[in-house]
C-alpha positions as CSV (number, residue, x, y, z in Angstrom):
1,X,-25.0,-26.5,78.2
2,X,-22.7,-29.0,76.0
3,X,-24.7,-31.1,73.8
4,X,-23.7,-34.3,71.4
5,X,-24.3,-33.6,67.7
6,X,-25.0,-36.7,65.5
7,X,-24.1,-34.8,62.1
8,X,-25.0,-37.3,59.0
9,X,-22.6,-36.6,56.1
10,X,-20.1,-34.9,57.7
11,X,-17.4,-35.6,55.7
12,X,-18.9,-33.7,52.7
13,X,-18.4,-30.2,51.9
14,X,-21.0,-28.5,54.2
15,X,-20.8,-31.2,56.9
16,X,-17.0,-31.2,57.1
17,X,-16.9,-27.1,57.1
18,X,-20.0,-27.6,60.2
19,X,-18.2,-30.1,61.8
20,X,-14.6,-28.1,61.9
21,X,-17.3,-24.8,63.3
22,X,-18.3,-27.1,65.7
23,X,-15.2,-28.2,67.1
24,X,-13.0,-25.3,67.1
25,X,-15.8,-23.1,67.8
26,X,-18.1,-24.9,70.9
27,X,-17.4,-26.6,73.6
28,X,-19.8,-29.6,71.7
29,X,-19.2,-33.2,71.2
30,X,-19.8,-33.9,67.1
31,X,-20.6,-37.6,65.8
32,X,-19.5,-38.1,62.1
33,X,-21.6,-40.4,60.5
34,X,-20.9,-40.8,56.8
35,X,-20.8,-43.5,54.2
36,X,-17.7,-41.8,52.5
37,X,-18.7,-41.3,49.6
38,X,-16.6,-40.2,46.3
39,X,-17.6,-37.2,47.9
40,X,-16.8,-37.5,51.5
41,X,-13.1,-37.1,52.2
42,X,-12.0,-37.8,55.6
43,X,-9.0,-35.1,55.1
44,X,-10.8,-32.4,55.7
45,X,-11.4,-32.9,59.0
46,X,-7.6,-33.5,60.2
47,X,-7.2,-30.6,61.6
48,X,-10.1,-31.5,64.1
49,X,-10.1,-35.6,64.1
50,X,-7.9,-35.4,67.3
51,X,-10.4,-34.1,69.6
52,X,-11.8,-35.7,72.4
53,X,-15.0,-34.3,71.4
54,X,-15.0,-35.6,67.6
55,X,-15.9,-39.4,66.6
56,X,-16.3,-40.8,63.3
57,X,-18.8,-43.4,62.5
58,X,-18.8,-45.0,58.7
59,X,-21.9,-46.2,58.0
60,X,-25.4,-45.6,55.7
61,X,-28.2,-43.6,56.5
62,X,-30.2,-46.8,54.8
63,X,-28.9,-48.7,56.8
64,X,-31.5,-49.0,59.9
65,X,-29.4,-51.0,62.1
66,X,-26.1,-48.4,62.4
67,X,-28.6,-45.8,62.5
68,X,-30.2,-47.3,65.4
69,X,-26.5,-48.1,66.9
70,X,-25.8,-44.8,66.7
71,X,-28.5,-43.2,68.4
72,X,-28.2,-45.7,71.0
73,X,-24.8,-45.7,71.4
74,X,-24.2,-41.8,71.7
75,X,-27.3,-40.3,73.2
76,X,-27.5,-37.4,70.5
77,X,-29.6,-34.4,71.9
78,X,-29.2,-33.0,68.1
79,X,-29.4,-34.2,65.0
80,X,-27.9,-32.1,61.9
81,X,-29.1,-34.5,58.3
82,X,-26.5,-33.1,55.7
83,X,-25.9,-36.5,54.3
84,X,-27.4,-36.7,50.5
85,X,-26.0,-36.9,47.0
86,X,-26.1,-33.5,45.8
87,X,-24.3,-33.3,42.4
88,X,-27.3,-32.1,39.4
89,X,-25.6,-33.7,36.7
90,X,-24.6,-36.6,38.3
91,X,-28.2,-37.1,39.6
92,X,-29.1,-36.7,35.5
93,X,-27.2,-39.8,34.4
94,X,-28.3,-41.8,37.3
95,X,-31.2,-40.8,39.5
96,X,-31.2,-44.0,41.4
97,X,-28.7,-43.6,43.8
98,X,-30.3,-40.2,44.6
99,X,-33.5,-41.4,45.4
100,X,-31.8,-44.1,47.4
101,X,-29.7,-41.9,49.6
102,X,-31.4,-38.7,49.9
103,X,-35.2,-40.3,50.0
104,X,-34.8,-43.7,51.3
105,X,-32.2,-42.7,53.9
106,X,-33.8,-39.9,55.5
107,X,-37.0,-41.7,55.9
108,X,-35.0,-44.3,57.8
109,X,-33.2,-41.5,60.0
110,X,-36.7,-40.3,61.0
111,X,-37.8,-43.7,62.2
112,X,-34.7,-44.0,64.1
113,X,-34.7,-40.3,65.4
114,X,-38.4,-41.2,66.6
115,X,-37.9,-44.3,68.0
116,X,-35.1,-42.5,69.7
117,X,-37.0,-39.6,70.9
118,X,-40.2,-41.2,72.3
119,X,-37.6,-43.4,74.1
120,X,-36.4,-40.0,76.0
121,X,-37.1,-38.3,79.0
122,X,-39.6,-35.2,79.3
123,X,-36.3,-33.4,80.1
124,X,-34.4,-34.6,77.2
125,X,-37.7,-34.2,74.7
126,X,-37.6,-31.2,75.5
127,X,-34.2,-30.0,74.0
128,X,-34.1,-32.7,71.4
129,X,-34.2,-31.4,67.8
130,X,-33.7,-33.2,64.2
131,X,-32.3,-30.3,61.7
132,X,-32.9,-31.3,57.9
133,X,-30.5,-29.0,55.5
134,X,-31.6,-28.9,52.0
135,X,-31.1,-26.7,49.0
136,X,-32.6,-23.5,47.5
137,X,-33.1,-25.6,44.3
138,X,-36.4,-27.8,45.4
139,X,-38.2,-23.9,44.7
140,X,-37.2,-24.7,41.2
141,X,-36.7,-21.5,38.8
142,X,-37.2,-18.6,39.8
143,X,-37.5,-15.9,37.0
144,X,-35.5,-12.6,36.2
145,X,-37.0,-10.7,39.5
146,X,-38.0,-11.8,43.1
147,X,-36.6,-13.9,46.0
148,X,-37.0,-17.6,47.3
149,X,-39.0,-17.0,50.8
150,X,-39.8,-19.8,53.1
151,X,-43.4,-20.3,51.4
152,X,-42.3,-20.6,48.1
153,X,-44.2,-22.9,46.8
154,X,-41.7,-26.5,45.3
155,X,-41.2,-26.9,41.5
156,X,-38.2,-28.8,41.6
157,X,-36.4,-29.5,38.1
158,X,-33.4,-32.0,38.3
159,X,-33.8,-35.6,39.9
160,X,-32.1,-33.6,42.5
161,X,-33.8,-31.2,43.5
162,X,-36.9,-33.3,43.2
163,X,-35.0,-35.8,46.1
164,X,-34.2,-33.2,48.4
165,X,-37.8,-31.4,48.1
166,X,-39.1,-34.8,48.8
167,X,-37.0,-35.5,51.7
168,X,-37.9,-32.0,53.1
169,X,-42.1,-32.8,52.8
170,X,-40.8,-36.0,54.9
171,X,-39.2,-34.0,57.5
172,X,-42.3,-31.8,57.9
173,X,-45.2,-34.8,58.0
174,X,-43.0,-36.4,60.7
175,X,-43.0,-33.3,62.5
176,X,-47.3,-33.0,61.6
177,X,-48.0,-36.3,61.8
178,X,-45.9,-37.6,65.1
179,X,-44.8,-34.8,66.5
180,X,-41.1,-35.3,66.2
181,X,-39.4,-31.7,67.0
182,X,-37.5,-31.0,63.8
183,X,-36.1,-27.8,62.2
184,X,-35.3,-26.9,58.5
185,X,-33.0,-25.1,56.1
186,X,-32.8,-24.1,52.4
187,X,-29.6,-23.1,51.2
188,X,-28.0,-21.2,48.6
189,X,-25.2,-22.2,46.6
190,X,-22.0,-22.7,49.0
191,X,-18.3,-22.2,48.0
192,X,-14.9,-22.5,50.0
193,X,-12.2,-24.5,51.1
194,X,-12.7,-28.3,50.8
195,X,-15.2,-28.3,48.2
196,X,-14.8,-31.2,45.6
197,X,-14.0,-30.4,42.6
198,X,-17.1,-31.2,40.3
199,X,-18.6,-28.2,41.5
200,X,-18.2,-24.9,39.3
201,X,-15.5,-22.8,41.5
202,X,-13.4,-25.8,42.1
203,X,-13.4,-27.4,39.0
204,X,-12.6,-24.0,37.1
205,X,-9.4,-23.0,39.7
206,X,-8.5,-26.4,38.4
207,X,-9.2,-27.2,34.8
208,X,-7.5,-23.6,34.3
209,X,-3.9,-24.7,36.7
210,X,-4.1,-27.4,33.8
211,X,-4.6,-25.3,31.2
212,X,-7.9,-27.0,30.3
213,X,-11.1,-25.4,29.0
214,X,-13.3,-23.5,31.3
215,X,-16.4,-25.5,30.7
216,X,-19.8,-22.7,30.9
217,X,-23.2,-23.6,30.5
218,X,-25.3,-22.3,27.4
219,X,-24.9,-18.3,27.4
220,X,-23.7,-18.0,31.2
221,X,-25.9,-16.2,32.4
222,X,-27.5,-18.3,34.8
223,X,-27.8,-16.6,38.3
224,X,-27.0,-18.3,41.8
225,X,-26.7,-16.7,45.4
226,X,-23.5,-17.3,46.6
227,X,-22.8,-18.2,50.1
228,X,-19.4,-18.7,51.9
229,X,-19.1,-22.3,53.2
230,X,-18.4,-21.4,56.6
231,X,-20.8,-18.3,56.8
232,X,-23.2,-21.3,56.5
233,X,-21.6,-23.3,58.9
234,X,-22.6,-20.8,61.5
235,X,-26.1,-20.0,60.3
236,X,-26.8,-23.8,61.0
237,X,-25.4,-24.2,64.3
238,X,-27.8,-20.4,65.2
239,X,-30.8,-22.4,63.7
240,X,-30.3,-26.3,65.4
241,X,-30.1,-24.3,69.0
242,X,-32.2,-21.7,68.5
243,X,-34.2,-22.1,65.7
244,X,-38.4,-22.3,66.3
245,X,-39.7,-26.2,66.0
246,X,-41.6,-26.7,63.1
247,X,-39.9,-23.5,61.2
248,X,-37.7,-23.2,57.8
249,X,-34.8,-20.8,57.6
250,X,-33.4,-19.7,54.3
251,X,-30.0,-19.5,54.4
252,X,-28.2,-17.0,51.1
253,X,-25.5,-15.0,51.2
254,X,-26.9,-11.7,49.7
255,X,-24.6,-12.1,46.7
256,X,-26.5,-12.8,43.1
257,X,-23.8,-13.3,40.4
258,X,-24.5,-14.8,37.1
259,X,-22.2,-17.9,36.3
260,X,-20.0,-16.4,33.9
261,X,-19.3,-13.4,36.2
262,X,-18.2,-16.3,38.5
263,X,-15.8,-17.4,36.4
264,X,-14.3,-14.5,35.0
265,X,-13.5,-13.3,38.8
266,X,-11.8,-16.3,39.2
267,X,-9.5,-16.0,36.4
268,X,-8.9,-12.4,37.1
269,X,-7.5,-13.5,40.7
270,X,-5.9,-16.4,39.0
271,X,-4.1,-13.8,36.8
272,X,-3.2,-12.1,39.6
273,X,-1.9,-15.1,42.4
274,X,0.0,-17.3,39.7
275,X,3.1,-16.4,37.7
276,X,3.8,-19.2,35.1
277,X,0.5,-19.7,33.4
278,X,0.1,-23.2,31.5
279,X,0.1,-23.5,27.2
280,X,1.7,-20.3,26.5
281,X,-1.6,-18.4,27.6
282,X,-1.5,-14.6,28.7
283,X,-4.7,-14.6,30.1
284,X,-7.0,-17.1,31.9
285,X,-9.7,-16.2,30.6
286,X,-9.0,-17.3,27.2
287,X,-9.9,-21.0,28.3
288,X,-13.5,-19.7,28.5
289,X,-15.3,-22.1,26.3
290,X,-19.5,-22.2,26.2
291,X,-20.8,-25.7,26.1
292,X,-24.4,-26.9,25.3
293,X,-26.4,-26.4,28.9
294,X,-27.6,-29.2,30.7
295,X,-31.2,-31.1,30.5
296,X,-33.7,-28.7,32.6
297,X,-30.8,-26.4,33.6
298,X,-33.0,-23.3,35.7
299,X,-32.2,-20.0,35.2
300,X,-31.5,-18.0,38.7
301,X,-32.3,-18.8,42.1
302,X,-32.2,-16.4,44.7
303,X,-32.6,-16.3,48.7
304,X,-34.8,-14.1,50.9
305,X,-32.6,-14.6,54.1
306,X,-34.4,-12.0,56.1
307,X,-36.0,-14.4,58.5
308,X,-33.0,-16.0,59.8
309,X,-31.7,-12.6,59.7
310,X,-34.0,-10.7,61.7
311,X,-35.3,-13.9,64.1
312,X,-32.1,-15.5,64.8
313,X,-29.6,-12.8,64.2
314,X,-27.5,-14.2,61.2
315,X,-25.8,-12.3,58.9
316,X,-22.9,-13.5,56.3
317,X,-19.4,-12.4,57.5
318,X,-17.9,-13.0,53.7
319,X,-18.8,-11.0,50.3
320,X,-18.4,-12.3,47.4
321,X,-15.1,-10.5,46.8
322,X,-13.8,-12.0,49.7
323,X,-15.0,-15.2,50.2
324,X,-14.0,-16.0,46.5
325,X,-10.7,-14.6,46.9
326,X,-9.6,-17.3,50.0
327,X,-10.9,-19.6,48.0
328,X,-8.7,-19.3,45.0
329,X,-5.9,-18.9,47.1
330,X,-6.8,-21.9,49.5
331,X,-6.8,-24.2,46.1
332,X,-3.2,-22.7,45.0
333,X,-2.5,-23.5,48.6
334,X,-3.6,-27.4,48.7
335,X,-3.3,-29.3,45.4
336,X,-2.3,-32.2,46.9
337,X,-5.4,-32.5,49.1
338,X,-7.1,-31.7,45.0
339,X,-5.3,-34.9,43.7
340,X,-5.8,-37.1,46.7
341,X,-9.7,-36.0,46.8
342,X,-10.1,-37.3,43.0
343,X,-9.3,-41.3,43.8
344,X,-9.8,-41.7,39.9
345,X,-13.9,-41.9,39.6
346,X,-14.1,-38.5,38.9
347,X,-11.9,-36.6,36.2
348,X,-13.3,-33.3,35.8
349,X,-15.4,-35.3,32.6
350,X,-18.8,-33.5,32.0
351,X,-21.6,-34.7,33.5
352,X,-24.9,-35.0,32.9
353,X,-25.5,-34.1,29.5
């Protein structure tokens, strides 16, 4: 049956790559709400902004009264919450704006997603569902062995993580405490096309185009699960229409990799794919350069994602190897969405220090 998706910050990286799944891949109609953000980027969703089925909304999540508009307005029977400030560093120079958006505002889109349900129908309550997507970070650090399951306990680290894990223990007492029907998800790390380019993957396909230095943390050898953007994008849509009410999913994509293995794999490809390399260089990874880590910087996350796995049937379609490689060669392929994306706020500075 053909459902309408209110999808909060779907102009972001996740949100865009869900909306574009959603689309192209469904027969559903998607609402775009989004603030846009330094972040949020309208182009990415050009390829899908003509459909019938696709409207955009700009708007807050704090802001109660286009909230309510919204819900009123376009009758959602789900609600996927990707909207949040998600960089770590930027979230240590200034933690306000995190608590703002990724607190304040989802406490205001579960007053308006109640109000909005227990105005419903039986029949309508029935299929109505309010999908929060957070991060594998609010488990905090993990160690050298051992996974992230769902009932790992919290210990975020960064202002962050310590927003989204906060937001998620909102999502569940409004699920405890007045019954709204609402579904979760912890991810690991994404990667892939679209992704801006403060993020590690991005910003080091770039710097290195320049010529610039390859900017690592400490030693390097800080572990993340990597997961493929659009494996991800599919793993949320199995969970918002047939995940369990009241459940968490971990999403990962089965591929550990320390940061500086990261980065050396993207050079080797970058060796590979492009022919005049900048500053008389004969190798990329000679712009490797080891800066002082970041404030509370944790060591290695992981993902169990056998639940998801064995309940709902989802499995990543990209490895490492792969997913990585379309990436570098989808940035080769679209610098000029890279220069449009970064309007000047954001020059590939560090952050957070």
């Amino acid at each position: 049956m053909k459902k309408t998706i209110l999808v909060t910050g779907g102009a972001g990286f996740i949100g865009s790559a869900l909306i574009r799944f959603l689309i192209n891949e469904t027969e559903h109609t998607v609402i775009n709400f989004d603030k846009l953000t330094y972040a949020g980027n309208l182009e990415s969703l050009d390829s899908v902004s003509n459909s019938e089925r696709y409207h955009f909304v700009q708007a807050d999540i704090c802001d109660a009264l286009a909230v309510k508009e919204a819900f009123d307005t376009f009758q959602p029977d789900y609600v996927m919450h990707l909207a949040a400030e998600s960089h770590v560093d930027r979230s240590i120079d200034g933690p306000g704006e995190f608590i703002k958006t990724n607190v304040i505002g989802t406490y205001e889109l579960l007053e308006a997603a109640r109000a909005y349900y227990l105005s419903l129908d039986s029949d309508k309550q029935a299929t109505f569902k309010f999908h929060h997507i957070s991060t594998d970070e609010v488990y905090g650090d993990l160690g050298e062995t051992g996974l992230f399951t769902e009932e790992t306990a919290y210990e975020p680290s960064s202002p962050y993580s310590a927003s989204k894990a906060s937001s998620d223990h909102l999502v569940r007492a409004w699920h405890r405490t007045y019954g709204l029907p609402v579904v979760l998800t912890n991810c690991s790390n994404n990667y892939g096309p679209y992704h801006f380019p403060e993020k590690l993957i991005p910003l080091v396909i770039l710097n290195a185009l320049d010529g610039r230095d390859l900017p690592i943390y400490g030693d390097g050898k800080q572990v993340r699960d990597w997961l493929f953007v659009e494996d991800h994008a599919r793993a949320l849509f199995k969970v918002v229409s047939e995940g369990k009410i009241g459940e968490t999913y971990n999403i990962g994509g089965f591929n550990e990799k320390q940061n500086i293995e990261v980065v050396n794999t993207i050079c080797e490809h970058l060796n590979t794919l492009v022919a005049e390399k900048p500053n008389g260089i004969s190798d990329f990874k000679e712009l490797i350069t080891f800066v002082k880590d970041r404030p509370g910087h944790d060591v290695r996350y992981a993902i169990d994602a056998s639940k998801i796995n064995t309940e709902l049937g989802w499995h990543p379609e990209e490895t490492f190897d792969s997913g990585i490689l379309k990436t570098v060669k989808w940035y080769l392929e679209n610098l000029n969405w890279c220069q449009r994306v970064q309007d000047g706020s954001y020059q590939r500075e560090r952050l957070g220090q």
